[in-house]
C-alpha positions as CSV (number, residue, x, y, z in Angstrom):
1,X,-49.5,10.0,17.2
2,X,-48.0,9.5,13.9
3,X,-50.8,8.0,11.4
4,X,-47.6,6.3,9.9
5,X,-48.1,2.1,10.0
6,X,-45.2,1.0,11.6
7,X,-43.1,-2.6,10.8
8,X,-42.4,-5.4,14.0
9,X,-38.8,-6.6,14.4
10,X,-37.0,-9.7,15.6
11,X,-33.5,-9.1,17.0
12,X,-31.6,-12.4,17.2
13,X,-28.2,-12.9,18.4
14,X,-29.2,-9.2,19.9
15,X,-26.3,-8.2,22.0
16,X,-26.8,-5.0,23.5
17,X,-29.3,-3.8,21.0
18,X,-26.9,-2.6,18.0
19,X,-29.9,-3.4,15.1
20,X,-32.6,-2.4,17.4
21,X,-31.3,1.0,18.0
22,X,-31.5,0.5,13.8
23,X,-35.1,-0.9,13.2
24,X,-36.3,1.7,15.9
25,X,-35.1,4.7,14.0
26,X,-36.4,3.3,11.2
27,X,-39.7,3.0,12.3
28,X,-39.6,-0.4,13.6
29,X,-40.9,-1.7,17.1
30,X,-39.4,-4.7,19.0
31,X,-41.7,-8.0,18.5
32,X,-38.8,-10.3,20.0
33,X,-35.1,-10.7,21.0
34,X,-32.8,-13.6,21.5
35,X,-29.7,-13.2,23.2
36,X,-27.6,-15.7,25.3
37,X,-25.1,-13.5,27.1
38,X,-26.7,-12.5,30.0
39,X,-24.8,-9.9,30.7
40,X,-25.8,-8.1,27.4
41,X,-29.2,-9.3,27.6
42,X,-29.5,-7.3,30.8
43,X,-28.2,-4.7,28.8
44,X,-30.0,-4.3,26.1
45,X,-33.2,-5.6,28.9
46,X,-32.2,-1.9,30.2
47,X,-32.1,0.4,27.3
48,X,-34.3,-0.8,24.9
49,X,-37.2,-3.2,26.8
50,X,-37.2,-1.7,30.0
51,X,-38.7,1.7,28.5
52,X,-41.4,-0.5,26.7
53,X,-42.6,-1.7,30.1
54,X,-42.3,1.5,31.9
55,X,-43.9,3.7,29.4
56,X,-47.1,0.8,29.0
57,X,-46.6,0.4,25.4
58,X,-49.0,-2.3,24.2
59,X,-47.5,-6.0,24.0
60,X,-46.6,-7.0,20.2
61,X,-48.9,-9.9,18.9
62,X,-47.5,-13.4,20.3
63,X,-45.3,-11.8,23.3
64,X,-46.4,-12.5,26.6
65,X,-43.7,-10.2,28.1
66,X,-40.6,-7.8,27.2
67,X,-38.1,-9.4,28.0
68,X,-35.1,-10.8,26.2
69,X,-35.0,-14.8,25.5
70,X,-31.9,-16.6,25.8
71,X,-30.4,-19.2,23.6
72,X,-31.9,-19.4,19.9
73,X,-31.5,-23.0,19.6
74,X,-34.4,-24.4,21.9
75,X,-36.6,-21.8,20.5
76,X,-36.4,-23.1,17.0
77,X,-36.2,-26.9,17.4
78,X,-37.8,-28.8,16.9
79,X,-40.4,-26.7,16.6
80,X,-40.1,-22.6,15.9
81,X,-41.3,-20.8,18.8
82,X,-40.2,-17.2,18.0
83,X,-43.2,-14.9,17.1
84,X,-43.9,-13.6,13.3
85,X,-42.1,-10.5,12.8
86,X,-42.0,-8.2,9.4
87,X,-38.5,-8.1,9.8
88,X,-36.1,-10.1,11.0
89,X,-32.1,-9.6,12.3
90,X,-29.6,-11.4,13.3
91,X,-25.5,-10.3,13.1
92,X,-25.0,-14.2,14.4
93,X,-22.0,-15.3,15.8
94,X,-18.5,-14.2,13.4
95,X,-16.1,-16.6,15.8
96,X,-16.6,-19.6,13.0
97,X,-15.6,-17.0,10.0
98,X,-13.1,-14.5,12.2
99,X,-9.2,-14.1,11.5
100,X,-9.0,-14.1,15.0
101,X,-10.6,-17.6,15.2
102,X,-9.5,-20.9,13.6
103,X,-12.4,-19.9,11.2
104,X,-14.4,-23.4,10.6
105,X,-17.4,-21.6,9.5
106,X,-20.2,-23.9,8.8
107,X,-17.8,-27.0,9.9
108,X,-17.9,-25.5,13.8
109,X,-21.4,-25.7,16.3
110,X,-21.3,-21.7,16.4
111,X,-21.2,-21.6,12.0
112,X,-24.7,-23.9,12.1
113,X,-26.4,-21.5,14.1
114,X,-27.4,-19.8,10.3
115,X,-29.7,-23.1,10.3
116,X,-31.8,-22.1,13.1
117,X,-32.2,-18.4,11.3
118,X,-33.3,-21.0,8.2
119,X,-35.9,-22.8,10.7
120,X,-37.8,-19.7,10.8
121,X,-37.4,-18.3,7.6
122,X,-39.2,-22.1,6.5
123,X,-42.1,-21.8,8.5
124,X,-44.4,-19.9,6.7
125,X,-46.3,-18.7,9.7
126,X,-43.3,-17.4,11.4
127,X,-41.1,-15.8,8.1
128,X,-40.7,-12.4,8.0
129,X,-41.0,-10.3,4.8
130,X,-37.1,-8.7,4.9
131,X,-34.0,-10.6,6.6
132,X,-30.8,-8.7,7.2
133,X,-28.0,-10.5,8.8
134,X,-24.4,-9.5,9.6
135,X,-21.2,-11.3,10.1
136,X,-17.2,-10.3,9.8
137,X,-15.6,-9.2,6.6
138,X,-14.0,-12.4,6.3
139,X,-17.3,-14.4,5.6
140,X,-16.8,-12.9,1.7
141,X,-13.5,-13.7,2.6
142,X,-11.4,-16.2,0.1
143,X,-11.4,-18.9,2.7
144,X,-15.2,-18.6,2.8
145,X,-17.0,-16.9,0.2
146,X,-17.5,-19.5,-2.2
147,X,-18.5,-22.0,0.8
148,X,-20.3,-20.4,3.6
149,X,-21.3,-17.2,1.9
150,X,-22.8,-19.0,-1.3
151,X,-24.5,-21.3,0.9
152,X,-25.9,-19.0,2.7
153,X,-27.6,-17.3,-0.8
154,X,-28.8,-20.7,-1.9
155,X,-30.5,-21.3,1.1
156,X,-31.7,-18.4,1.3
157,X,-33.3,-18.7,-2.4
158,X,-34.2,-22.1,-1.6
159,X,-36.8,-20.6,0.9
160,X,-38.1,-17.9,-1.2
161,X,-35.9,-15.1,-0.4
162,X,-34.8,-12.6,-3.1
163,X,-31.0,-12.2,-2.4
164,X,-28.0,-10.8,-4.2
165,X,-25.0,-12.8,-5.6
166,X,-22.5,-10.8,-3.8
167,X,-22.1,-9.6,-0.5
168,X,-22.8,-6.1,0.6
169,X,-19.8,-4.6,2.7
170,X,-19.7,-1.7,4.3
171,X,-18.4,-0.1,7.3
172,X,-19.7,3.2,9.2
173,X,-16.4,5.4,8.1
174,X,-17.4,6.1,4.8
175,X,-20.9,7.6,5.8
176,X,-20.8,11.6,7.1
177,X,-21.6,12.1,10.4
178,X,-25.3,13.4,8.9
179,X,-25.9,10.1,7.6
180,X,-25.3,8.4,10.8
181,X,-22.2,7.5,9.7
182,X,-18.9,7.3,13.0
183,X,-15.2,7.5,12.5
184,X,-14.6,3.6,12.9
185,X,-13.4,1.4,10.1
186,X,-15.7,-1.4,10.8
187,X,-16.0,-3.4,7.4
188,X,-19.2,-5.8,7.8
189,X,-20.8,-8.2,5.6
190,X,-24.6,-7.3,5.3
191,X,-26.9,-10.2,3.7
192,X,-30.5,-8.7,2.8
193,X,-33.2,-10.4,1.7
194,X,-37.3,-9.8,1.2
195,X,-39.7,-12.9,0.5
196,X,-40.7,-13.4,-3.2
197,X,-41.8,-16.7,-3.4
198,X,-39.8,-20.3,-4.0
199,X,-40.1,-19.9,-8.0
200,X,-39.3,-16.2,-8.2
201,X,-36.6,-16.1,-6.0
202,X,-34.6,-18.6,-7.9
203,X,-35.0,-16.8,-11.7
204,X,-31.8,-15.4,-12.2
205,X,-32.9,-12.3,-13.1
206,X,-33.5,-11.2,-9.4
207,X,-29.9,-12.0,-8.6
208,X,-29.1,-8.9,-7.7
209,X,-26.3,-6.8,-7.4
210,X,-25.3,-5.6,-4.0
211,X,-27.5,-2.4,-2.9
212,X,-24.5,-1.1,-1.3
213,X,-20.9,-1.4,-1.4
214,X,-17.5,0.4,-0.1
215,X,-16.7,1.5,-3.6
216,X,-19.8,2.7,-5.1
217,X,-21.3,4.8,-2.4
218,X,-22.4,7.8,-4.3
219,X,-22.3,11.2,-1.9
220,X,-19.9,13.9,-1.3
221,X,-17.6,12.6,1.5
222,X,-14.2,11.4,1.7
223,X,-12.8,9.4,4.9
224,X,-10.0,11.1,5.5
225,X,-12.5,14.3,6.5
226,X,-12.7,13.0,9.7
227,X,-11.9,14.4,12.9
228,X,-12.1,12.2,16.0
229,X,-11.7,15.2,18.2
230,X,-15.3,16.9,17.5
231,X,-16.4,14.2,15.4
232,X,-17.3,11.8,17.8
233,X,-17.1,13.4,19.7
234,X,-13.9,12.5,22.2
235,X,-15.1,13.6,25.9
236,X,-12.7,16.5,27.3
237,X,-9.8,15.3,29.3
238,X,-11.2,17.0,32.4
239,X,-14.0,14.5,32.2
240,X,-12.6,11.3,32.1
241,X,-11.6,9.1,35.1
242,X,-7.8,8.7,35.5
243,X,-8.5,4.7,35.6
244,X,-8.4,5.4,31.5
245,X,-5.3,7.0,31.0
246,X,-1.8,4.8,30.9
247,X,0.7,3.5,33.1
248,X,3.8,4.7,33.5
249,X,5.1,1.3,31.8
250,X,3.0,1.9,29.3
251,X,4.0,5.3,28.0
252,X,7.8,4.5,28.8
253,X,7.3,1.7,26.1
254,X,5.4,4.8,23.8
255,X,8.3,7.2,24.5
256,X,11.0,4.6,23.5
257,X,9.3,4.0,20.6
258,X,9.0,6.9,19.5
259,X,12.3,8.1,20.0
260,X,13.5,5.4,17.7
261,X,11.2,6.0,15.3
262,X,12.0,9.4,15.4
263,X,15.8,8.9,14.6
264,X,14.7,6.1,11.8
265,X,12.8,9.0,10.3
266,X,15.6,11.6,10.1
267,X,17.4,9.2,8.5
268,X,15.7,8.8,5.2
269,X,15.8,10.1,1.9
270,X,13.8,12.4,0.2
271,X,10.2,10.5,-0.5
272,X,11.3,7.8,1.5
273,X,8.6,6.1,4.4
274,X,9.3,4.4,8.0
275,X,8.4,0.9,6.6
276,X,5.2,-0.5,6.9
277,X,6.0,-4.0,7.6
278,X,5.8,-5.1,11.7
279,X,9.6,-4.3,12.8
280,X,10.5,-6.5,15.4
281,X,13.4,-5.9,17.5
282,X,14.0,-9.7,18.4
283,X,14.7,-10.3,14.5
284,X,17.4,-7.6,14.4
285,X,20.4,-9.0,12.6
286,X,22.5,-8.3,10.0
287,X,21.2,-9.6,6.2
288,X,23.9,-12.3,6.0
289,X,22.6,-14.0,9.4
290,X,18.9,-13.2,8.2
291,X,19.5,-15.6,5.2
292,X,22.0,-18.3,7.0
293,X,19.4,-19.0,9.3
294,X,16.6,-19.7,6.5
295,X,19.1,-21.9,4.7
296,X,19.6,-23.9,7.9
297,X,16.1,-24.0,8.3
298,X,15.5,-25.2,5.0
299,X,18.3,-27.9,5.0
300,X,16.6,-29.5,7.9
301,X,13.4,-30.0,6.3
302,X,11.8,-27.4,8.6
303,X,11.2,-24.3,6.1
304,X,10.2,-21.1,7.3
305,X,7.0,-20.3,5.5
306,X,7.1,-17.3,2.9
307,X,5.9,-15.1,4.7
308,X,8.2,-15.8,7.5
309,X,10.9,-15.8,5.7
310,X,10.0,-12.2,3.9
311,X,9.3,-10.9,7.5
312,X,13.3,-11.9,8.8
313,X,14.8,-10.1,5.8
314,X,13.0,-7.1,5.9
315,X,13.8,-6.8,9.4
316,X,17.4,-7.6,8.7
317,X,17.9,-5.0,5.8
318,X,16.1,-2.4,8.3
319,X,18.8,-3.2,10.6
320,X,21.7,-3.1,8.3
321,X,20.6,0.1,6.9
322,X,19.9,2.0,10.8
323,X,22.0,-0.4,13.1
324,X,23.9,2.4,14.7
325,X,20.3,4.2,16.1
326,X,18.4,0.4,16.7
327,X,21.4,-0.4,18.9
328,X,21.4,2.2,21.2
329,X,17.8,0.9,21.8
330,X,18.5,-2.9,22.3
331,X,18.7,-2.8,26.0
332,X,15.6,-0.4,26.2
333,X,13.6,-2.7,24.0
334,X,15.1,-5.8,25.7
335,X,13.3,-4.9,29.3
336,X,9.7,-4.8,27.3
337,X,7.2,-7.8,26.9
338,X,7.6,-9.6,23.6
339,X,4.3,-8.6,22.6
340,X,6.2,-5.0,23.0
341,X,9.3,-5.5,20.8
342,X,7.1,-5.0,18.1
343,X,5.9,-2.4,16.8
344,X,3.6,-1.6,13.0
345,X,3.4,1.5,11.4
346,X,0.5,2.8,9.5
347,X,0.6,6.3,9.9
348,X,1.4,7.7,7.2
349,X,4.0,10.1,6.8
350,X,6.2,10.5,10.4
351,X,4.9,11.8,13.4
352,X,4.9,12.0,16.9
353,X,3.3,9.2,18.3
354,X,1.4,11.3,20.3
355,X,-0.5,12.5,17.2
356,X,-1.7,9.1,16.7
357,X,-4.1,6.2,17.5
358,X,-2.5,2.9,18.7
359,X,-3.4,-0.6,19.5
360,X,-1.7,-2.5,22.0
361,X,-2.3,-6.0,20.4
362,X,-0.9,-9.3,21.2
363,X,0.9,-9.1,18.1
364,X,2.3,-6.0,19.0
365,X,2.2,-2.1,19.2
366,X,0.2,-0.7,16.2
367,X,-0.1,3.0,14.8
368,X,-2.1,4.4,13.1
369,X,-3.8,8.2,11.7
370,X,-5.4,10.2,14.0
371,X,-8.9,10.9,11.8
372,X,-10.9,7.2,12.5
373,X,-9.9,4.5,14.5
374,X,-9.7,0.7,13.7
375,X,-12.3,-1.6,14.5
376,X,-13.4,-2.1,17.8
377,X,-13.4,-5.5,18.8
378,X,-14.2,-7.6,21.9
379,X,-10.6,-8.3,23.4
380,X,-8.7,-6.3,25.7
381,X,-7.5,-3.9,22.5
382,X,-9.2,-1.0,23.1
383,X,-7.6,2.1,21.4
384,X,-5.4,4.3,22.7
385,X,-5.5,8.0,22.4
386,X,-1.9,9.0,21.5
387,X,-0.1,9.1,24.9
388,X,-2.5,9.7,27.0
389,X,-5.6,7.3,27.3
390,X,-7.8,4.6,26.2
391,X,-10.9,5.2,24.9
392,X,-13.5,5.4,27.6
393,X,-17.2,3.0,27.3
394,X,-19.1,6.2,26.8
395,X,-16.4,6.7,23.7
396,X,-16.8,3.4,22.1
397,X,-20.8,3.4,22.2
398,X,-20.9,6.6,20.0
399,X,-18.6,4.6,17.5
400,X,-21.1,2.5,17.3
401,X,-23.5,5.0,16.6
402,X,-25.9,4.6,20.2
403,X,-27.2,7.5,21.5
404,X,-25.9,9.1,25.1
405,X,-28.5,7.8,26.9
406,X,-27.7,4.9,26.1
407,X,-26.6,3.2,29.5
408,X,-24.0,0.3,30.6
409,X,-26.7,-0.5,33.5
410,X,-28.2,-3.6,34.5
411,X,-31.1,-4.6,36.5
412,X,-30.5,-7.4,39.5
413,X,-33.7,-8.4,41.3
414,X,-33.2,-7.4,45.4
415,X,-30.8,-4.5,44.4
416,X,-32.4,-1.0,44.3
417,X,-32.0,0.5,41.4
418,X,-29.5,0.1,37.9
419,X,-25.8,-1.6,38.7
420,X,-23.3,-0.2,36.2
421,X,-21.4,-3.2,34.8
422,X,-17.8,-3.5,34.6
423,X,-15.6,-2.1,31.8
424,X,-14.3,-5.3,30.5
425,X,-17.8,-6.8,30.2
426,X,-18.4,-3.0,28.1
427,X,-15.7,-3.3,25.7
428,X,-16.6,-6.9,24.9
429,X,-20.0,-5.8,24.1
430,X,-19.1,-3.1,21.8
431,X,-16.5,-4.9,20.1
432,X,-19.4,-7.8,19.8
433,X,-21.8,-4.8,18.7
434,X,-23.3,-3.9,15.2
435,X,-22.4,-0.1,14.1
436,X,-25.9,1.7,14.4
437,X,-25.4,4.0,11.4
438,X,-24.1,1.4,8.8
439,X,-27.2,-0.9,9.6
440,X,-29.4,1.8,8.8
441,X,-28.2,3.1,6.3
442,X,-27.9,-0.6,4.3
443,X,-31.3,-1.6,5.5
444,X,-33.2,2.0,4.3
445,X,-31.6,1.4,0.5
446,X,-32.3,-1.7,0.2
447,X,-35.7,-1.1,1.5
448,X,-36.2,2.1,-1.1
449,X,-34.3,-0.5,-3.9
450,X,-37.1,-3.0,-3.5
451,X,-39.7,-1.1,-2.5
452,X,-42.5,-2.7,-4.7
453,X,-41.7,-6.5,-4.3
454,X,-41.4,-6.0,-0.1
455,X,-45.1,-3.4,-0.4
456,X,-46.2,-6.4,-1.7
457,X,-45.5,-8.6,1.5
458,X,-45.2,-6.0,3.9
459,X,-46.2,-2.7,3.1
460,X,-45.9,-1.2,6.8
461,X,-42.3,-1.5,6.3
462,X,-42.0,0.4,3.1
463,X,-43.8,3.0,4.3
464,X,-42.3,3.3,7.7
465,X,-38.8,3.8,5.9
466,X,-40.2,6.1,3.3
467,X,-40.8,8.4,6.4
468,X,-38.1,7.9,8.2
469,X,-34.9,11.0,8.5
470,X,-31.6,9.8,6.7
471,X,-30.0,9.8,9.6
472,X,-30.9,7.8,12.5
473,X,-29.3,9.9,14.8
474,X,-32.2,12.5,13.9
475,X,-34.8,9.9,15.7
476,X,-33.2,9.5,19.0
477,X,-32.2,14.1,19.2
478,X,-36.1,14.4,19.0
479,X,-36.9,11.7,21.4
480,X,-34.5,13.7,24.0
């Protein structure tokens, strides 16, 4: 047994156990997680607490059980009934701050779920010494950083937490695979804090800097060495279930495509790029009727917005320039869904589509390099592998950095044995999921950057990082 003192954890908003696979590898053991899906509470019930029981590990000071509690909000008012831990976690929910959502941050129920993180923090018997919480790029976003972000810091400061100005983003893509690092741009904000009293943590000489940033990471890697193919790695084709790979609609819509991009390509100069604004076959008119109709619109005191009205002449100039290819493609492109008629490419220089990773989005078909793939997230998007397949489960949990014995199982009282859950329910939950590596690797330099202030509180926790392998993947190969 290692004579190494190890750190307790709190997991809250836990999913299926994205920062505990984290805090683990860094030494940590579970002391409590709240989760109110139940579907990824039984998950992460399977992976991460069911061991625990199995294996008769003893019970963490102030747990009467493992097992995962549900909704935060009755466990912290009006009074805070979630155990002390050293540290606590919580990527709560992004829906208030998302592009995808209306983004009312703090204005929307789900945004004032930070204040139930703040109940705990407050109560000095419960606070842990280091806080590290996760949200969406967008929350340093212009729309929210100098609302919800900076409130977030004051409060913070307010209750004694040492915290930086400036939010730390990163995202798992620009780590090497021996850091823990996956090919998935996944750009999160990551909030860290350790307790240093009321007074000291509102000098402003502890308003830090960010530990860690997308532009100042200092190692000898450069994103575009991926390679998904042995990387990730992808599973052999051999392997995966035929329920993955596309219908015939599907890759007639990809072929199409790709045929007209192809004969776009031909077609231009020397130097010259497919363009890399969304073309849209329903917008396909010549320039003169591209700006007619935004004059009529305009003379009836219903403007198209800018950025409308830049989208309808790009498209008409494309078409001007290559109507005699788009044309033979109209009735083609006519038979499709709307959300099919448009296609953006971020590919880089022409290829086959084949040779690329694409998105079937609501917006429309997307492109884009073969090396890393865009963010998962937790609608029906999953990626698509050229055109052949989607990414399988077993694909998207090692983009977010969990191990492969990592399982989509749940346990249902009077069923013998582990139900695998459906795929739509595993998507979500990886989509919802915090990238393994990326925690880690934020949480161990902050850790090592404060180092004295959090031995000061909680020296278990300095010293359990201090010990722990760079990469977290390291922890999990010698515990299979």
């Amino acid at each position: 047994m290692s004579s190494i003192p190890t750190f307790t954890f709190s997991d809250l908003f836990a999913g299926i156990g994205g920062f505990h696979a984290a805090l683990h590898a860094a030494g940590g053991t579970w002391a409590f997680a709240s989760e109110i899906d139940p579907d990824a509470a039984a998950v992460y019930d399977h992976n991460w607490l069911r061991p625990l029981r199995e294996s008769g590990a003893p019970m963490p000071e102030g747990v009467s059980s493992f097992q995962v509690s549900g909704d935060i909000v009755p466990l912290t008012d009006p009074e805070v009934r979630v155990p002390h831990a050293d540290v606590l976690a919580a990527g709560f929910p992004c829906q208030p701050f998302s592009k995808s959502g209306f983004q009312r941050g703090m204005d929307e129920t789900r945004g004032t779920l930070f204040w139930n993180i703040a109940r705990i923090l407050q109560d000095p018997e419960k606070r842990p010494a280091v806080v590290m919480l996760e949200n969406v790029r967008n929350l340093a976003g212009p729309r929210h950083r100098d609302t919800t972000f900076k409130t977030i810091v004051r409060t913070l400061r307010e209750l004694g937490y040492r915290t930086a100005s400036e939010p730390a983003v990163f995202s798992p893509h620009l780590l090497p695979r021996s850091m823990g690092g996956r090919p998935q741009v996944r750009e999160r904000v990551f909030i860290l804090a350790h307790y240093v009293g009321v007074e000291a943590a509102q000098d402003p000489a502890n308003f830090d800097d960010p530990i860690v940033s997308s532009t100042s990471l200092d190692i000898d890697w450069r994103k575009d060495q991926w390679d998904l193919e042995k990387d990730l790695p992808l599973l052999p084709d051999g392997e995966v279930d035929e329920r993955y790979e596309l219908d015939g609609a599907e890759v007639k819509m990809i072929q199409t495509w790709d045929r007209l991009l192809t004969a776009v390509a031909e077609r231009l100069g020397p130097g010259e790029k497919l363009p890399g604004f969304p073309i849209w076959a329903d917008e396909w008119r010549p320039l003169e009727a591209a700006t007619d109709l935004i004059d009529v619109a305009a003379a009836k005191g219903t403007p198209f917005p800018a950025w409308k009205a830049t989208f309808l002449l790009k498209n008409a100039e494309f078409y001007d320039r290559h109507r005699e290819v788009l044309d033979t493609f109209r009735m083609q492109l006519d038979a499709f869904p709307a959300s099919r008629r448009k296609f953006e490419w971020q590919a880089g220089p022409h290829r086959p589509l084949s040779e690329t990773i694409m998105h079937f989005r609501p917006s429309g078909i997307r492109a884009k390099r073969p090396d890393y793939v865009p963010a998962l997230v937790a609608i029906t998007q999953t990626s698509i592998l050229g055109d052949r397949r989607r990414l399988t489960p077993r694909e998207t949990a090692r983009l977010q950095g969990l191990p492969d014995t990592f399982e989509f199982r749940r346990t249902i009282p009077g069923i013998d044995g582990p139900v695998v859950q459906k795929d739509a329910a595993s998507y979500k939950q990886m989509g919802n999921g915090v990238n393994v590596g990326a925690a880690y690797y934020v949480f161990r330099e902050y850790v090592l950057s404060h180092r004295e202030g959090i031995a000061a509180v909680a020296p278990q926790v300095v010293a359990s990082v201090e010990s722990a392998a760079l990469n977290p993947d390291d922890r999990f190969a010698r515990a299979n």
